[in-house]
N, C-alpha and C positions, 0 to 999 in steps of 0.2 A: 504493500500500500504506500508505502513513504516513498521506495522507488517512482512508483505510477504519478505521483504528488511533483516528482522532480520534473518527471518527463512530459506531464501538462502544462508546469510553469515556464519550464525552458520554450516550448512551442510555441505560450501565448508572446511571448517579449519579443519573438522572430518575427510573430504577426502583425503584432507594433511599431517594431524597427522596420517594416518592409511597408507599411500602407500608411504609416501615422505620420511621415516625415515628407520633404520635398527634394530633399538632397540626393545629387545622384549618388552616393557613395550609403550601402547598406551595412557599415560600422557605425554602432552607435554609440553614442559622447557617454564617458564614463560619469556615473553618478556623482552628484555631490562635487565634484573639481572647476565646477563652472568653467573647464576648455573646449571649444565647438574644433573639430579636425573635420566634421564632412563637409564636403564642395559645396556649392548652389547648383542647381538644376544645369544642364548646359542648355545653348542656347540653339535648338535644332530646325526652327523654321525660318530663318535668316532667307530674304529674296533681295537680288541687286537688279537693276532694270534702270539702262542706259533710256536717256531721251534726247533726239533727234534734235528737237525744239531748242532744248536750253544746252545741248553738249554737256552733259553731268551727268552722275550716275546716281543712284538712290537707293540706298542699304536700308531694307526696312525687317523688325522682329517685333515678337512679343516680349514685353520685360519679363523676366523668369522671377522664380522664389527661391527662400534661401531653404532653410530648417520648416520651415513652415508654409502652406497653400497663401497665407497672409503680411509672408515676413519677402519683403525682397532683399537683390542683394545691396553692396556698396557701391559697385561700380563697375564700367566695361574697359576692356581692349579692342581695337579695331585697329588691324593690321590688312599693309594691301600690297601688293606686288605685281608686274608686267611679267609675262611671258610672248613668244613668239610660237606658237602652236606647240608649247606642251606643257606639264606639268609644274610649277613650282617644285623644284626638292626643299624638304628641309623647313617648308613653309612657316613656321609659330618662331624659329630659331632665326630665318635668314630676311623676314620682311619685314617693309619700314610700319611703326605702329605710328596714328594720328596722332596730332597734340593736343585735341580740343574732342572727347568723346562726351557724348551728352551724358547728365545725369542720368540715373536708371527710375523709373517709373513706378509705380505699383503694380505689383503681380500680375500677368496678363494684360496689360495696357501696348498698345503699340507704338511703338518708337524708331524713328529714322537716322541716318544720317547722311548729309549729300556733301559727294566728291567732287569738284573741280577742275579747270585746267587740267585734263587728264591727257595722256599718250593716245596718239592716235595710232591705228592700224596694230592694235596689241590685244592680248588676252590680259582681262583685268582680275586680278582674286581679291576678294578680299574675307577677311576670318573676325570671326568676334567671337568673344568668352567673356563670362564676369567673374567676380570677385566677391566674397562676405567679408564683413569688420573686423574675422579673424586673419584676411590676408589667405583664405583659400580660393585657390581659381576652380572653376568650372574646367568640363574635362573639355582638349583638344577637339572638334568637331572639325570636320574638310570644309576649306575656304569654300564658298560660292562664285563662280563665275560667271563672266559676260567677255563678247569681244565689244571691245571699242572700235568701229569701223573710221575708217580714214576718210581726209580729203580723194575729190575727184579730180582729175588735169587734163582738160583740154587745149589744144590749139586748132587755129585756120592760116594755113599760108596765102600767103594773096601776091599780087605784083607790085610793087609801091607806085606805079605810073598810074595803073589802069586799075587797080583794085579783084583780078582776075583771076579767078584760085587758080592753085598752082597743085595741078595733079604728078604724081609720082616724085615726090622728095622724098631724101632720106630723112628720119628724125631721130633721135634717139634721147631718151629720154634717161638720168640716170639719178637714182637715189642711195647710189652705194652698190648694189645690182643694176645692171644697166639693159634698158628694154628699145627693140629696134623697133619703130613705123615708118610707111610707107604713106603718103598723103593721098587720099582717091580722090572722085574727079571734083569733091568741092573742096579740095584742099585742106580737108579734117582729119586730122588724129586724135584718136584717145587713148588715154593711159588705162589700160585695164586693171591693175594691181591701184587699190588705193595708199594714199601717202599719206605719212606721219607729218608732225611739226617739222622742219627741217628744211634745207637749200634741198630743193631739186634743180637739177643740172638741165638744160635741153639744148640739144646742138644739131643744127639743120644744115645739111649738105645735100649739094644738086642732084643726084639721083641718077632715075633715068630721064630726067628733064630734059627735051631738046632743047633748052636756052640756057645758058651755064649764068647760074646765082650766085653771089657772093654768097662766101658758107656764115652761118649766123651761131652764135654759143652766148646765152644768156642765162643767168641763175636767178632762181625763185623762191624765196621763202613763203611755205602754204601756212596762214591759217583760215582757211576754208577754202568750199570747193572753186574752182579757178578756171577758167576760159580764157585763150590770149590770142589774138590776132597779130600774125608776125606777115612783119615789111619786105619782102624779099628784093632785092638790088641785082637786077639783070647786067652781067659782067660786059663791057662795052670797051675797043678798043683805046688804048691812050698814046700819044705820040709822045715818045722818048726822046727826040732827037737834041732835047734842050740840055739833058743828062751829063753834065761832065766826065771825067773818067775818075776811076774809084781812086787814084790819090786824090786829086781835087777837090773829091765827095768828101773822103776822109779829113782831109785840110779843113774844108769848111766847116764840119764839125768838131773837131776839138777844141774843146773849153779853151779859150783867149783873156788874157787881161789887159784893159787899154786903160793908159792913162787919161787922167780926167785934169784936164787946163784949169775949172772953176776949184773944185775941191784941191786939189793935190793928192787925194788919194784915190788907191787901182778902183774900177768897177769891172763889173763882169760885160757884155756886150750885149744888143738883145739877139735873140738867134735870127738867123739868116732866113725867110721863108723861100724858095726857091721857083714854086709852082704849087695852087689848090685847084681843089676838084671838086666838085658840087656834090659826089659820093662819095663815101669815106664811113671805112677807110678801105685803100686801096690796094689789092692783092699784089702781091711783091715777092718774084721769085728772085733769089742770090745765089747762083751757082759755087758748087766748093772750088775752091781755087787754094794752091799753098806755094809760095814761087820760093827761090833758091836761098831765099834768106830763112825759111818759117815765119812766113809772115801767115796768117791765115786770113785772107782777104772775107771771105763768107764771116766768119768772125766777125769782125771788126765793122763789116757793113752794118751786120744788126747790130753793132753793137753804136754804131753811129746813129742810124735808123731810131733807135730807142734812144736818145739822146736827144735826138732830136723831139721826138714826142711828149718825153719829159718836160722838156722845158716851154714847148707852145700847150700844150695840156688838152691836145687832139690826139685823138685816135687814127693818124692819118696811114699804116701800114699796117696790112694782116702778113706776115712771111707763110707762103706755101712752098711746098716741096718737088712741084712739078712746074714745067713750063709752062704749058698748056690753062694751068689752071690761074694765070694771073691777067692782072693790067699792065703791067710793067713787070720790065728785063731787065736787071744791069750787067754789064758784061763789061769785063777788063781789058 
């Protein structure tokens, strides 16, 4: 009988400790020592949902209970991290947690939190757990996620005279990976891969164009989605015969100091402009040349070349690599 006395007593305290409490943790607070060690409930219906509208995300849950259906806890964590298509490792240990988590609510009440300035084109996690007055966390639960979808990028090539789209250019489009188009017959490309915050690169060369274009390379910071209508400049012969010969070229570009009559001290001179072009800047091939000294003539052209741009603060030379592809030859 006294046995059978133990073995009703011992079952009904199990029954207690399992239905009478809120905590996920089924140890129960030893009597009399007034120390609480079991968790708060964790927090298992956590939903995040990205909006279109405001670019933000919004982490919404129920406030959970601590020791009791009526007792909540202290407070939360909310940690969040990017990925690129796959799992966070390590997640509670390696992601950044907020600085500003809302107080916790009563029992069952729903409560939010909205994220910000977020990374485009990423997998977004984020995790929340709480906390009791005795400094116990609620157990580990798996982050929630969402993608953050990215900016979109398009362009139109057109002619800059006539306004007339320009079918078959190359484009290439790069954000670190680099994505090739082809322009069709309205002179459209789009970027199919959408883009984070960040320079995107786009550089248009003539293609299968029958009219050869000046090649274009311009960078873009997105934030948001983008459409650009690019200028294309139909390559048109230029008469060189004004062109001195590349010592001459070279003479006239290096930096001079001339006396000054009024001051008495040197100034610099202002640069020489030689000849402008209503398009610009102007493709400029410089063949390699090394004659019997080491001199490197191809060198030193751009390097005059860019000297000279420097100091007029025009863009007036793009250097190519082939003949064929410029306005201008110089030749020694």
């Amino acid at each position: 009988m006294y046995h059978e006395r133990i073995i009703i007593i011992c079952l009904a305290v199990a029954v207690i400790a399992f239905f009478g409490g809120c905590s996920d943790s089924p140890t129960p607070v030893s009597p009399g020592d007034g120390t609480d060690v079991s968790p708060p409930a964790a927090i298992a219906d956590a939903v995040l949902i990205f909006s279109e509208e405001t670019g933000t995300a919004l982490l919404e849950w129920t406030a959970p209970c601590d020791d009791s259906p009526t007792e909540g806890v202290s407070g939360y964590e909310i940690r969040y991290t990017y990925t690129q298509g796959y799992d966070p490792p390590d997640f509670w240990n390696r992601s950044t947690p907020v600085d500003d988590p809302p107080e916790p609510l009563e029992p069952g009440t729903s409560q939010h939190y909205t994220f910000d300035d977020l990374r485009r084109a990423r997998d977004f996690y984020v995790g929340i757990r709480s906390v009791d007055e005795q400094g116990n966390w609620s157990a580990n639960v798996d982050p929630v996620t969402i993608y953050i979808p990215g900016f979109s990028f398009a362009g139109r090539c057109v002619a800059v005279y006539t306004g007339t789209p320009l079918e078959g250019l190359e484009v290439t489009v790069a954000t670190g990976p680099a994505v090739r188009y082809t322009t069709d017959a309205n002179g459209e490309f789009v970027h199919q891969t959408d883009l984070g915050v960040g320079v995107t690169h786009v550089e248009i060369l003539t293609g299968a164009s029958e009219v050869l274009y000046h090649p274009l390379s311009q960078p873009f910071v997105l934030y948001d989605d983008s459409v650009h209508t690019f200028q294309m400049i139909p390559v048109e012969p230029v008469q060189v015969t004004w062109i001195p010969n590349m010592l001459s070229l070279l003479k006239l570009f290096v930096p001079k100091v001339l006396p000054s009559s009024q001051s008495g001290q040197d100034v610099a001179p202002q640069p020489s402009i030689l000849a402008k072009w209503h398009r610009r800047p102007v493709p400029c091939y410089i063949p390699p040349f090394v004659n019997e000294h080491g001199l490197d003539y191809e060198m030193e052209a751009k390097r005059a070349a860019q000297r000279w741009m420097d100091r007029t603060g025009e863009p007036l030379f793009t250097f190519v690599d082939a003949p064929q592809d410029t306005g201008i030859v110089l030749t020694y």
